[in-house]
C-alpha positions in Angstrom: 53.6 25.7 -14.8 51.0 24.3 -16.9 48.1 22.4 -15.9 47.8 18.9 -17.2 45.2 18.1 -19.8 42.8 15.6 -19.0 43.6 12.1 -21.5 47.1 12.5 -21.4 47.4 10.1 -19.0 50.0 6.9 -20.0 48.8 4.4 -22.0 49.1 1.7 -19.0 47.2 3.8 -16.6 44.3 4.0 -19.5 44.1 0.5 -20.2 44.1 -0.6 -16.7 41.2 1.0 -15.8 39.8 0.3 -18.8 40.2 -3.2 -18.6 39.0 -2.7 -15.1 35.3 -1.5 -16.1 34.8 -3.8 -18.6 36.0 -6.7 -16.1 33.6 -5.4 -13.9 30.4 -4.8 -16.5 31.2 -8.7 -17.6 31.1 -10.2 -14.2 28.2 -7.9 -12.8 26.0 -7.6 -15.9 26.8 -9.8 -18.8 27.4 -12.7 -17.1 24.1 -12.5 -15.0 22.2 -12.3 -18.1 24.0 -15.0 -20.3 22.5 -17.1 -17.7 19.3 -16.0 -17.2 19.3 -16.6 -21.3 20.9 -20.2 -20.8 18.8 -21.5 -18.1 15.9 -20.1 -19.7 16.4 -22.0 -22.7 18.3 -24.8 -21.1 15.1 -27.7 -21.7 14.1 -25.8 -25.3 11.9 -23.6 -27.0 9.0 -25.5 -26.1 9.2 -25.6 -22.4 10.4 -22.0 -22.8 7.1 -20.9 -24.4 5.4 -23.1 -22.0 6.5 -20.9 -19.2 5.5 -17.6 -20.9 2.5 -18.7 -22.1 1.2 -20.5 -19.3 -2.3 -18.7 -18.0 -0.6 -17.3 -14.6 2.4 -15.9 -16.5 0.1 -13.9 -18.6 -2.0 -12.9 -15.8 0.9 -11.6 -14.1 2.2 -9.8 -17.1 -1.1 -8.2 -17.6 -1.6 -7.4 -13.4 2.3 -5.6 -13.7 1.5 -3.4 -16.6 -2.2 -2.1 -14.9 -0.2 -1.2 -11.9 2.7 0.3 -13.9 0.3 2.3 -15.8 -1.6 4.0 -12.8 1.3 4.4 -11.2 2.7 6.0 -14.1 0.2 8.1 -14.9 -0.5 9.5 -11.0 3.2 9.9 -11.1 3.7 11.7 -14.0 0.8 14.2 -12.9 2.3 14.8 -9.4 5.9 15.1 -10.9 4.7 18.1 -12.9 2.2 19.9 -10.0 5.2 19.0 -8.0 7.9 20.4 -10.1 5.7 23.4 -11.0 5.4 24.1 -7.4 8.9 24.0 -6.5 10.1 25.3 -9.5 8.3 28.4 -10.1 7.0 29.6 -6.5 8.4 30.9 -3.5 6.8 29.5 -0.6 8.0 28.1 3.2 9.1 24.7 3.7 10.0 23.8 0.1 13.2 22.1 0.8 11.0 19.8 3.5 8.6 19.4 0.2 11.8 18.0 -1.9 13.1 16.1 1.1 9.1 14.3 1.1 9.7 13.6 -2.6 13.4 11.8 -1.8 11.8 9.8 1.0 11.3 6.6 -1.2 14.9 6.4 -2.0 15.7 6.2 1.8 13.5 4.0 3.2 13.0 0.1 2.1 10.6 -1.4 -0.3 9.8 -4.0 2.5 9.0 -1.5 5.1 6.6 0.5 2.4 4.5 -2.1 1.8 4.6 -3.0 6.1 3.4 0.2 6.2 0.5 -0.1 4.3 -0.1 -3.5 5.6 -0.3 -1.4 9.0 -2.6 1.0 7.6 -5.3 -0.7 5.5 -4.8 -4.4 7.1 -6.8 -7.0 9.6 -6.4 -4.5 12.5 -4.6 -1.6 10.2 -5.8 1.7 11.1 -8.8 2.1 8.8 -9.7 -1.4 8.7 -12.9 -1.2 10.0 -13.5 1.8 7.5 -13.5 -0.7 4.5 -14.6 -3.9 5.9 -17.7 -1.9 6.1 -17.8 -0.8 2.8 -16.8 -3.7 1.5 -13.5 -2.1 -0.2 -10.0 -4.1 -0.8 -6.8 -2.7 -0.5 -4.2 -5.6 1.1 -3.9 -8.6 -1.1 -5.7 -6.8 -3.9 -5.1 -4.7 -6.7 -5.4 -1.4 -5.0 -2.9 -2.6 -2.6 -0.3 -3.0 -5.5 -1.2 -0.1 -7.3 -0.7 2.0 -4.1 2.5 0.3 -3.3 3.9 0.9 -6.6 3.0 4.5 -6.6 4.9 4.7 -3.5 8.3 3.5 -4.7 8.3 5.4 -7.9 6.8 8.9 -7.3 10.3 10.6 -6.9 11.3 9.5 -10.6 9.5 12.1 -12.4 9.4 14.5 -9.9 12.9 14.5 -9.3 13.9 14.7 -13.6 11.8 17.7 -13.9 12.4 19.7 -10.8 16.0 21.2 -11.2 15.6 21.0 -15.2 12.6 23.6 -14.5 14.6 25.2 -12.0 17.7 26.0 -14.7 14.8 27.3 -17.2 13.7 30.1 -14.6 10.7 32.0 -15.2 11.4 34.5 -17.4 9.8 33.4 -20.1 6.7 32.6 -18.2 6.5 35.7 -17.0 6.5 37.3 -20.4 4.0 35.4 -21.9 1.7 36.6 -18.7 2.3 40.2 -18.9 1.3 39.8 -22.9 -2.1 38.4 -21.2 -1.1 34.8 -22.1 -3.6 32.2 -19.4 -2.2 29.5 -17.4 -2.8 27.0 -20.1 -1.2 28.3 -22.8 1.8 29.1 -21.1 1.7 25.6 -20.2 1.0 24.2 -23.6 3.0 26.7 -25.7 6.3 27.6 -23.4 7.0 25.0 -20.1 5.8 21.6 -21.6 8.0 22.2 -24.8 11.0 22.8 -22.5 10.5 20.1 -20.3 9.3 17.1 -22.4 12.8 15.2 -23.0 13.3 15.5 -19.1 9.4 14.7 -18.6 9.6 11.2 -21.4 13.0 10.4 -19.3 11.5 10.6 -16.1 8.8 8.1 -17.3 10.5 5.6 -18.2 12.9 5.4 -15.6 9.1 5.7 -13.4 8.2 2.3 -15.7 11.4 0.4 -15.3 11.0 1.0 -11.6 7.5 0.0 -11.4 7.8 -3.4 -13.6 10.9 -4.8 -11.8 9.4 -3.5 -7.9 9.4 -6.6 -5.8 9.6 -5.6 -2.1 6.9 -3.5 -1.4 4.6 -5.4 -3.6 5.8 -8.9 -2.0 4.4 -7.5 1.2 0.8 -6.4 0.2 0.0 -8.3 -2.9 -0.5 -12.0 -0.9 1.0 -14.0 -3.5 -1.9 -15.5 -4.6 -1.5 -16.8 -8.2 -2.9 -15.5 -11.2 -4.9 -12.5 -9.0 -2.1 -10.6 -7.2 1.0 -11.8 -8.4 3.4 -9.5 -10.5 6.6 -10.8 -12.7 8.9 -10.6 -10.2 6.9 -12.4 -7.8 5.6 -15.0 -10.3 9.4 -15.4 -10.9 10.0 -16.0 -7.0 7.1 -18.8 -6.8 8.4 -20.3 -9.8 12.0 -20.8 -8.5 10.7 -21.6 -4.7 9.2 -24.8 -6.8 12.1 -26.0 -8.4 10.8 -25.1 -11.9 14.0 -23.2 -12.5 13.7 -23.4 -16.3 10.2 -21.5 -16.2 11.7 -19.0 -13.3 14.5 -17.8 -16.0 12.0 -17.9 -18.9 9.8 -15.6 -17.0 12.5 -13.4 -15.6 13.6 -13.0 -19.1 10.5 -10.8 -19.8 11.7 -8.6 -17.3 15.4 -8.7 -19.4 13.3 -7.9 -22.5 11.5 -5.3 -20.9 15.1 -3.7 -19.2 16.6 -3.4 -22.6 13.5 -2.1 -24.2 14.1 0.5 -21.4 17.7 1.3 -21.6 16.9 1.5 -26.1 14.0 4.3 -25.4 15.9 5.8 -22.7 19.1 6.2 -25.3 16.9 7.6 -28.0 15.4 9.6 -25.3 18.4 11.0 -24.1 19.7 11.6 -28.1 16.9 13.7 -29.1 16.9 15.6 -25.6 20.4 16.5 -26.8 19.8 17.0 -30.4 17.2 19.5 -29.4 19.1 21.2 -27.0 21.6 21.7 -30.1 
């Protein structure tokens, strides 16, 4: 008895659930977009402009990519100590380690940010700690940066750990016997094999950290033009009944999804055409 090949399949059968998906991709993403796009530009190109131009548009824009950037960057180098770690040692208590790195996926934006409203608010735990020293952290900048950080440290950490773990450490360990240093074997053997999964991992870090709403609603204080991101400038617009300005503004964030998914495509085509 011979096994069936996989496509063969008859035509009915294909084109049903064909027609299936592509129902489903209209109705769940092109359609939400067509009308961001048509509301945004429902009262013209001048109020459009008007809404991304105006001064606490840009200061959002400018308060979303710091944060994304820091929390980027601390991401990036903990994804790689982190993946290093795991990777490449033996030690106890390294699946608790990659169960600590899943815990953003499990637990809600909204509670992450409670939780440092707990910790570094009126009354929070080390309250009195910076209200001495003068220091910030709810309904500030740091507060953002931190809650940012905490919603997206998985992303990189996560690409690179079982990519590193399919490389082994063979070649490692024959560069170290040849009296190769840490460095170099860094430089010259891991970071080469990683740095499609590494690129990867930061831009799905980035499109996590522009579009993060939750955690940042909870800590940043909406106070406009100091502490309010995109998505939150997005919210206050459309709480106002300015819902042209809401779409033009959430359109950045459409812009700035399908710059994503193009670099994440390349990204994904050269990983490949390496690996070739």
């Amino acid at each position: 008895m011979t096994k069936k090949s996989i496509g063969t399949e008859p035509k009915l059968v294909r084109w049903l659930l064909i027609g299936i998906t592509v129902i489903f991709l209209l109705l769940m993403l092109c359609l939400p977009l067509m009308m961001i796009f048509s509301q945004a530009f429902k009262k013209g190109l001048n109020v459009y402009f008007a809404a991304v131009s105006d001064k606490n548009t840009l200061s959002a824009v400018q308060l979303t990519l710091i944060a994304t950037l820091i929390a980027v960057l601390l991401n990036t180098i903990f994804g790689l100590f982190a993946a290093w770690a795991i990777s490449k040692f033996t030690f106890k208590r390294k699946n608790l380690l990659i169960t600590l790195i899943d815990l953003p996926f499990s637990i809600s934006p909204v509670i992450a940010g409670l939780v440092f409203v707990l910790a570094f608010g009126r009354n929070g735990v080390f309250y009195e700690f910076l209200y001495a020293h003068d220091i910030k952290i709810i309904f500030a900048l740091p507060g953002i940066i931190l809650a940012t950080i905490f919603v997206t440290f998985p992303f990189v950490a996560r690409e690179l750990i079982p990519l590193m773990q399919a490389q082994g450490t063979a070649e490692e360990e024959a560069a170290a016997s040849m009296g190769a240093n840490g460095w170099t074997i860094f430089s010259k053997i891991t970071m080469p094999n990683i740095k499609w999964g590494l690129l990867y991992g930061i831009i799905l870090c980035s499109a996590r950290a522009m579009g993060e709403f939750g955690a940042v609603s909870v800590v940043s204080g909406h106070i406009r033009g100091k502490t309010n991101t995109l998505p939150l400038q997005v919210e206050i617009l459309y709480n106002e009944y300015q819902f042209s300005a809401a779409f033009a503004v959430a359109s950045l964030l459409v812009f700035i999804a399908i710059l994503t998914l193009i670099l994440r495509n390349i990204i994904e085509w050269q990983g490949k055409k390496h690996k070739g």
